[in-house]
C-alpha positions as CSV (number, residue, x, y, z in Angstrom):
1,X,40.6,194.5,109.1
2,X,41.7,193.5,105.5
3,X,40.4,189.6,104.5
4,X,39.5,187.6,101.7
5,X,37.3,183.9,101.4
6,X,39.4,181.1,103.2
7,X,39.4,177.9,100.8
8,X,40.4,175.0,103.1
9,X,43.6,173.7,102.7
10,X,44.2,170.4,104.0
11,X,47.9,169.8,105.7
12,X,49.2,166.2,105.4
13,X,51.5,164.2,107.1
14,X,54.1,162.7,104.9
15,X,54.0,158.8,106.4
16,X,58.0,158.1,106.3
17,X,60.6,156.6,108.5
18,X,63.3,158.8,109.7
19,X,65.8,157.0,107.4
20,X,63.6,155.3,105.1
21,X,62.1,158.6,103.3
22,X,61.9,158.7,99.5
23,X,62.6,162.1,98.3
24,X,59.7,163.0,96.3
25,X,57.9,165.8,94.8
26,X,55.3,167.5,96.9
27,X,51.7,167.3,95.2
28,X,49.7,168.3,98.3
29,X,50.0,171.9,99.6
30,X,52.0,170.9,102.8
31,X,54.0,167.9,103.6
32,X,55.2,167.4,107.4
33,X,58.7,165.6,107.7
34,X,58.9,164.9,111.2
35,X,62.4,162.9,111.0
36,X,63.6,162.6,114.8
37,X,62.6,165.8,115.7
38,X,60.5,165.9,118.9
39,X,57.1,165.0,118.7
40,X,54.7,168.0,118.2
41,X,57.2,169.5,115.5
42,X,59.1,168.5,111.9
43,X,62.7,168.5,110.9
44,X,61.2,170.2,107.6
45,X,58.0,171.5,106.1
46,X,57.2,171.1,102.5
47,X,55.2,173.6,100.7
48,X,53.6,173.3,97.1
49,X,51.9,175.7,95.5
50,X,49.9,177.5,98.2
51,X,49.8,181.7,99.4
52,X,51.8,182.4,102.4
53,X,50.8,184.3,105.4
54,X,54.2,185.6,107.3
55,X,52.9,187.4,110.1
56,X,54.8,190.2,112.7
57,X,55.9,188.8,116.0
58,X,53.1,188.5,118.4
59,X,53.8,189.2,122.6
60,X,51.8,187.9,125.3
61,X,49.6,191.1,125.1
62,X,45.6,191.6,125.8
63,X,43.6,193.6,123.3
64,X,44.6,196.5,125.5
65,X,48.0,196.1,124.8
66,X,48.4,194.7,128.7
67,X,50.9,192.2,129.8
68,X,49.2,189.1,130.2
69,X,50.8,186.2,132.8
70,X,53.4,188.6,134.2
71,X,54.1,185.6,136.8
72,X,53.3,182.6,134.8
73,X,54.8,181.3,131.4
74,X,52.4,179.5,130.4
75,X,49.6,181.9,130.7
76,X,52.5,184.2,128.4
77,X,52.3,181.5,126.1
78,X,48.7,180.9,125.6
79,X,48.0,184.6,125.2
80,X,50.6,184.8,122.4
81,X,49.4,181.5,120.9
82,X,45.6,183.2,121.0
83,X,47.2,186.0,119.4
84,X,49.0,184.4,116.8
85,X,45.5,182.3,115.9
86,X,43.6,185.2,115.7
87,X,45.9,187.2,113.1
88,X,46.0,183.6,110.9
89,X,42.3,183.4,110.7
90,X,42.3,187.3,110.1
91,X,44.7,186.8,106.9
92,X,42.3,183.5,105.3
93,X,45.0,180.8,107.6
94,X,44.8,178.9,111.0
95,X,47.1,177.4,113.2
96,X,46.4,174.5,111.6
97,X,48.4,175.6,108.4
98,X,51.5,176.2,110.1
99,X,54.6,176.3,108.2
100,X,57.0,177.4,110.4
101,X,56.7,178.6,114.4
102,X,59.4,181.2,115.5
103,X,60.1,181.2,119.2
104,X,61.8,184.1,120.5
105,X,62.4,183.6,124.5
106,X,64.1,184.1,127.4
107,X,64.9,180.8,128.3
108,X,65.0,177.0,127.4
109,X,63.0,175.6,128.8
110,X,60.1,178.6,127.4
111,X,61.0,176.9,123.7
112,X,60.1,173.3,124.8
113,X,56.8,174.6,126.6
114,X,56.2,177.0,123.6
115,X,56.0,173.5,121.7
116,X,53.7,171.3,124.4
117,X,50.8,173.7,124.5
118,X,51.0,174.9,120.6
119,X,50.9,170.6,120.4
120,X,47.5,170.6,122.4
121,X,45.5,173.0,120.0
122,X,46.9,171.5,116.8
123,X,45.7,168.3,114.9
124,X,48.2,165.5,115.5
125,X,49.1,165.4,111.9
126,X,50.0,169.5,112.0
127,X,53.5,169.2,112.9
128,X,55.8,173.0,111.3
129,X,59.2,173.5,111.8
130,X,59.8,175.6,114.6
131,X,63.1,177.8,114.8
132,X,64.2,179.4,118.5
133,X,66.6,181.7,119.7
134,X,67.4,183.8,123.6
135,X,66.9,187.7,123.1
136,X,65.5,190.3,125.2
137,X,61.8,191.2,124.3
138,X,60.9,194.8,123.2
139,X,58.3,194.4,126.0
140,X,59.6,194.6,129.4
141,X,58.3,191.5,131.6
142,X,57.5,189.4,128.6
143,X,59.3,186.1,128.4
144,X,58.1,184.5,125.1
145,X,57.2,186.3,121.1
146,X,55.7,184.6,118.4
147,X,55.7,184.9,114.5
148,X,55.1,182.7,112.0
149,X,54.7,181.2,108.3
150,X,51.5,179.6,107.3
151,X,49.7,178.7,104.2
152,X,47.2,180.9,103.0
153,X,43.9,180.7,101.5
154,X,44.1,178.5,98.1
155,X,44.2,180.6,94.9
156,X,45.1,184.4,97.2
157,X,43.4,187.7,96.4
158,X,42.0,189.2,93.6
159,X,42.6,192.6,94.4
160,X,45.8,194.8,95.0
161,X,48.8,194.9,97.6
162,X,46.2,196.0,100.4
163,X,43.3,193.9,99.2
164,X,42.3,197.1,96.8
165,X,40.7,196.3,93.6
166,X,43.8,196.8,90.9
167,X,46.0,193.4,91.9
168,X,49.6,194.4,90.9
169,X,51.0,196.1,88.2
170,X,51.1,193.5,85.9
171,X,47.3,192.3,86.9
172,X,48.5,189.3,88.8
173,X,47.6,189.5,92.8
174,X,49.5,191.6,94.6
175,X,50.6,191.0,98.7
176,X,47.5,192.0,101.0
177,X,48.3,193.2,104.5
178,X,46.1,193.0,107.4
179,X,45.2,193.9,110.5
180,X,43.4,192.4,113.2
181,X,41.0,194.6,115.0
182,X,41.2,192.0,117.9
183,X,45.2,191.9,118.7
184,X,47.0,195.2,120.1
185,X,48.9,196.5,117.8
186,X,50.0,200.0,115.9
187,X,47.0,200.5,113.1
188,X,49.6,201.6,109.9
189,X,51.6,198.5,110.8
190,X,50.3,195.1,108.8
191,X,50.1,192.0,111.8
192,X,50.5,189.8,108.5
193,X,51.1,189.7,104.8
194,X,49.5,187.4,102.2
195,X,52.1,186.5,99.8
196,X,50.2,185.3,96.6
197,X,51.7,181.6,94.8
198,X,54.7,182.7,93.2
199,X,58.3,184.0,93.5
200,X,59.8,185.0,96.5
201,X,63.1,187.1,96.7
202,X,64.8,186.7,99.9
203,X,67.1,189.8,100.5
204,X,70.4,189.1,102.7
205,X,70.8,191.4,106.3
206,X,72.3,194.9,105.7
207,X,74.2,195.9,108.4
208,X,74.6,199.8,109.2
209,X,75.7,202.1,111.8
210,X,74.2,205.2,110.6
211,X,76.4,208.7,109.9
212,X,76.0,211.8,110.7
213,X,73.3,212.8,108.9
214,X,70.9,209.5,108.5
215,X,70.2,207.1,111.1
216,X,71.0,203.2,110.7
217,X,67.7,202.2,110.3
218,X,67.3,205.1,107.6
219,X,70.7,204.1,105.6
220,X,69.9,200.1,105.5
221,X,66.7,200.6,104.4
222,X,67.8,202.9,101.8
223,X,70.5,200.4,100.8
224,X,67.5,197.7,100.8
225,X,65.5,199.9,98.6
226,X,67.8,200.3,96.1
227,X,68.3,196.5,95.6
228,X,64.7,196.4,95.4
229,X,64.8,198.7,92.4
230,X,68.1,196.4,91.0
231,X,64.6,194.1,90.6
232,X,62.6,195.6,89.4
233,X,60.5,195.9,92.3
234,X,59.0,198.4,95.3
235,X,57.5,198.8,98.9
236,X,54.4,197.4,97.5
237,X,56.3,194.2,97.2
238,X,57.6,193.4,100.3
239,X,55.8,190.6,102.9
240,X,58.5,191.1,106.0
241,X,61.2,193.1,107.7
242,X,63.4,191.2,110.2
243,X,65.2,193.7,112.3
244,X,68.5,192.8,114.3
245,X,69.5,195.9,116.4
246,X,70.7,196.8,119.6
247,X,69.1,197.3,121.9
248,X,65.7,196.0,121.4
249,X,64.1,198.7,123.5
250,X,64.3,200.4,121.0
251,X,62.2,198.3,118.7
252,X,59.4,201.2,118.7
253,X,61.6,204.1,117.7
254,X,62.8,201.6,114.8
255,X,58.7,200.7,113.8
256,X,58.2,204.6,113.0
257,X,61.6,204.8,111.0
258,X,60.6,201.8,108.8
259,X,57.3,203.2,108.2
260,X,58.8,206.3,106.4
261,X,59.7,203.4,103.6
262,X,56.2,202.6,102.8
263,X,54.3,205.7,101.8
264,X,50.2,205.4,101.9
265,X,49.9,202.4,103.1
266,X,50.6,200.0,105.9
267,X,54.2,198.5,106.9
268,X,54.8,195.5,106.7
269,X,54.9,193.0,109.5
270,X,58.2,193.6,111.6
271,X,60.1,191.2,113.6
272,X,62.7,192.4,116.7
273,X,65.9,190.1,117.6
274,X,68.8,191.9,120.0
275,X,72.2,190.9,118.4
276,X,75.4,191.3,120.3
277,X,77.0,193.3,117.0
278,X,79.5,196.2,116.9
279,X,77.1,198.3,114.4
280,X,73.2,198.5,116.2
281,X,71.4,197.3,113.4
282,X,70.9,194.6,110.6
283,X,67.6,194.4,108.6
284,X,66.3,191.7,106.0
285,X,63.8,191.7,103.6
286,X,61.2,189.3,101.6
287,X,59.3,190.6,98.7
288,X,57.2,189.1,96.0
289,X,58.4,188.0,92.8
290,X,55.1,189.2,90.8
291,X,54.9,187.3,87.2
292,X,56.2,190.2,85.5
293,X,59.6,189.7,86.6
294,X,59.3,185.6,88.1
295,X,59.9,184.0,84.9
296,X,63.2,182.0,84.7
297,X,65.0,179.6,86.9
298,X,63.6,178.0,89.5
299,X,66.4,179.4,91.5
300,X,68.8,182.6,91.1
301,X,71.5,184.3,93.1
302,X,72.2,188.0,92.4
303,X,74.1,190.4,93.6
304,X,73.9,194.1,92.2
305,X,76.7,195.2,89.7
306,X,78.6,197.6,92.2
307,X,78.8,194.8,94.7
308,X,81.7,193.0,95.3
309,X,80.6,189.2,95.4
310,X,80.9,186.9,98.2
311,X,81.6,183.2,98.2
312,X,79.2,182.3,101.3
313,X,76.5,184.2,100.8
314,X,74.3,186.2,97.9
315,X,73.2,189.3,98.0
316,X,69.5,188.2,96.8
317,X,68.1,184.6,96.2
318,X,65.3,184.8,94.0
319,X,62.7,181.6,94.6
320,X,60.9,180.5,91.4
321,X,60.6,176.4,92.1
322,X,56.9,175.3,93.0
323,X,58.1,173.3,96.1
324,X,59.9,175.4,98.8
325,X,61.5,173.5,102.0
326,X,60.9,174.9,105.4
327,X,63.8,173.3,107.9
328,X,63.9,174.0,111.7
329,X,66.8,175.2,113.7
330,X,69.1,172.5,113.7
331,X,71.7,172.1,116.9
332,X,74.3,169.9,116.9
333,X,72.4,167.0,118.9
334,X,75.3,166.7,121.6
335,X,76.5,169.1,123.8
336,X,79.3,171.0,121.9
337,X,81.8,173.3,120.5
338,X,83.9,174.7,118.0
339,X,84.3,172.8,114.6
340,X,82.9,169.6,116.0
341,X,79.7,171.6,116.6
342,X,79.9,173.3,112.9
343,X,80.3,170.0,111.2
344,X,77.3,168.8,113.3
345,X,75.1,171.1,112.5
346,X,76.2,171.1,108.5
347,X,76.0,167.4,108.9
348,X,72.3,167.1,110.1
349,X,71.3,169.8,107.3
350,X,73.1,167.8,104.1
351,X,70.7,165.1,105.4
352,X,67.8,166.9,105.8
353,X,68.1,168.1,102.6
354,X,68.9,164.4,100.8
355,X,65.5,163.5,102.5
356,X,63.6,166.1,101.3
357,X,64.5,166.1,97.7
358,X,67.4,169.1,98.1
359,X,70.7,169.8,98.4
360,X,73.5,172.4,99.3
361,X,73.4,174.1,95.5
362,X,69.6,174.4,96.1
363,X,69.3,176.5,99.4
364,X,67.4,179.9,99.0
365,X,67.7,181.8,102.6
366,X,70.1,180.8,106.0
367,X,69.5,182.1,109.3
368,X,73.1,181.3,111.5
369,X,72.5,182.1,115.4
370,X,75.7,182.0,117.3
371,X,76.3,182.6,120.5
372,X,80.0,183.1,121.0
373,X,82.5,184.1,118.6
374,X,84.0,180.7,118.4
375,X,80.9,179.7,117.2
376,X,80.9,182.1,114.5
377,X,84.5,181.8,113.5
378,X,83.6,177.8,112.7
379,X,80.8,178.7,111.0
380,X,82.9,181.1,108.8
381,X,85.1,178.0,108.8
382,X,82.6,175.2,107.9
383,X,80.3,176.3,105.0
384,X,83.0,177.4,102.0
385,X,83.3,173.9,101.9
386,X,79.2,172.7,101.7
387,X,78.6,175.5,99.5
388,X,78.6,176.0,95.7
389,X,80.6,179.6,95.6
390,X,78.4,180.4,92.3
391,X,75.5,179.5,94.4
392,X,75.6,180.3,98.2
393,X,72.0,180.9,99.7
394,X,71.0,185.0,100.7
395,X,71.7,184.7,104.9
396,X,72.6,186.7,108.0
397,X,74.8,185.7,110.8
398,X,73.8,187.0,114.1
399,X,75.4,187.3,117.5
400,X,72.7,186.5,120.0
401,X,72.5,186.1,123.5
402,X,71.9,182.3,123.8
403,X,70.9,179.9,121.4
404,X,67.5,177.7,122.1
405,X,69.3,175.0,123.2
406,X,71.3,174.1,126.4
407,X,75.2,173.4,126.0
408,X,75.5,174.8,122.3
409,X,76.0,177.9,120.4
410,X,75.1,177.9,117.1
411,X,71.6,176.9,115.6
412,X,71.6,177.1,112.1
413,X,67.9,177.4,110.2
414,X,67.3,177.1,106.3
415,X,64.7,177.5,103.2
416,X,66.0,175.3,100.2
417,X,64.0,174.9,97.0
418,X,63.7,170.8,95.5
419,X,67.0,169.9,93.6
420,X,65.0,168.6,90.3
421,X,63.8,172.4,89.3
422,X,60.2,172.9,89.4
């Protein structure tokens, strides 16, 4: 395994009242914003400053790459919360520095469990945003997957993309992959990425149904690639792949396409979600902005010259600002549908954001989960009007099974950037 010298970061509660909190600027590395959300979790995470650790999603798997807890959920979920801890402290992090938990299960009830025992190894003032949705596992039997965003050791690596001794090309750090020795896994695929302090571009899903020639995952990935290059940037550069496909069995055969993308050395961590789409795949990216090319506004939406732009969503958001807002799924918080549902949902994220020094013009990346296609039709609906069309956040909207709440259908998860630039 790949590691560097953990400097301690200390996570901090930000002591507010759910509707007596002062926007201000974050000068500790993370600020907890728990709002009304459930105890054991925040409405939003603040982060200032610090590395990130993104890590690939985790199943309830012994070293041996055995089911663990076939029978029992709970045992699913320990294993895959001992998993998860392991490939932290592997990458300089802890569970402890939580940013952001994602839950991917089969049911309910799994999310709000998922949250009790993650509650009982945490300090009480470690509360990250988690985000949920219902998919199918790529492991038959399992009922609960991890992955997650943590902070990272203060001040990141001094050596290159894969902890070698060059840094990136501009001498600045580069993103360092690991694996952990300890966790199952497949050894030329990273369990976790160290994004150094910097910029962050956030690429928007490409969707692709392959031709006759090239297969989907090839012809996204190639289409990725090439907006990559738009930036100036390469495979060396990217800290995650998300993957929406269909069906998630085939989650494997995907892993060994990708890894054609990143030539001598390890891919990046990968997460799996089964969409309920009409082509059988959509993949996202997020690379490093290095310093060579992270000069300039703390926020920037592009979209390459030969594409056509869209009012709802860009292409690429490119995250310069200092302070970067983590915000959990949000639900509409009574059982509904349709556009009183949207409006909800849009609702509880404008105030969110007012809380936690943001706003609409300032969001970076969007997640929309629906479960129906009334759900997605309101969403299509609902947001032209919240957003600024010059500056719509980089997103995909996904089709799922179920949503992680009973009686709803869309969740809707964000990352904004702090209204007041840096």
């Amino acid at each position: 395994m790949t590691r560097f010298p953990l400097r301690a970061l200390t996570a901090v509660v930000l002591a507010a009242h759910a509707f007596g909190l002062t926007p201000c600027r974050a000068e500790r590395p993370l600020q907890y914003v728990p709002l009304d959300a459930p105890e054991g979790m925040s409405q939003a995470v603040i982060v200032h400053g610090v590395p990130l650790v993104h890590t690939r999603q985790l199943l309830p798997v012994d070293a041996a790459g055995r089911l663990v807890g076939e029978n029992s959920t709970d045992e699913q979920i320990e294993q895959a919360l001992s998993n998860l801890d392991a490939v932290l402290k592997d990458a300089g992090s802890g569970l402890n520095q939580l940013v952001r938990l994602h839950v991917y299960a089969l049911a309910p009830p799994t999310i709000v469990r998922v949250r009790e025992l993650l509650g009982k190894r945490l300090d009480p003032s470690v509360r990250p945003a988690i985000t949920s949705v219902l998919t199918p596992l790529p492991l038959g039997g399992a009922v609960v997957a991890l992955d997650a965003v943590a902070a990272g050791p203060d001040g990141g690596p001094d050596g290159g993309p894969d902890g070698g001794p060059d840094g990136g090309p501009d001498g600045g750090p580069g993103v360092m992959l690991t694996r952990t020795e300890a966790v199952a896994g497949t050894e030329n695929c990273a369990d976790a990425a160290v994004l150094p302090a910097g910029g962050i571009a956030y690429l928007s899903g490409v969707p692709d149904e392959g031709g006759l020639t090239e297969s989907a995952v090839v012809r996204a990935m190639s289409t990725l690639m090439r907006l990559l290059a738009h930036l100036e940037l390469g495979p060396e550069h990217v800290v995650h792949v998300k993957v929406f496909l269909r069906p998630v069995t085939s989650a494997n055969e995907v892993l060994r396409e990708l890894h054609a993308f990143f030539p001598d050395r390890m891919t990046p961590p990968v997460v799996f979600v089964e969409w309920l789409a009409s082509v059988p795949i959509e993949i996202e990216l997020v690379a490093q902005l290095p310093p060579s090319v992270a000069a300039g506004e703390p926020v920037e939406y592009f979209t390459p010259p030969e594409v056509r732009p869209h009012h709802v969503f860009s292409r690429v958001a490119l995250m310069r600002a200092d302070r970067q807002i983590y915000i959990s799924s949000q639900y509409a918080r009574e059982p509904s549908r349709g556009e009183p549902q949207a409006i909800h949902v849009f609702d509880q994220l404008q105030e969110i954001l007012d809380k936690t020094g943001s706003d609409m013009r300032h969001l970076v990346k969007a997640t929309y989960y629906t479960a129906d296609h009334d759900a997605a039709r309101w969403v299509d609906r609902v947001r032209p009007g919240r957003f600024d069309p010059e500056r719509p956040p980089a997103a995909s909207k996904v089709m799922v099974h179920a949503v992680g709440m009973d009686g709803r259908t869309l969740s809707v998860d964000m990352i904004a950037v702090a209204s007041g630039g840096r």
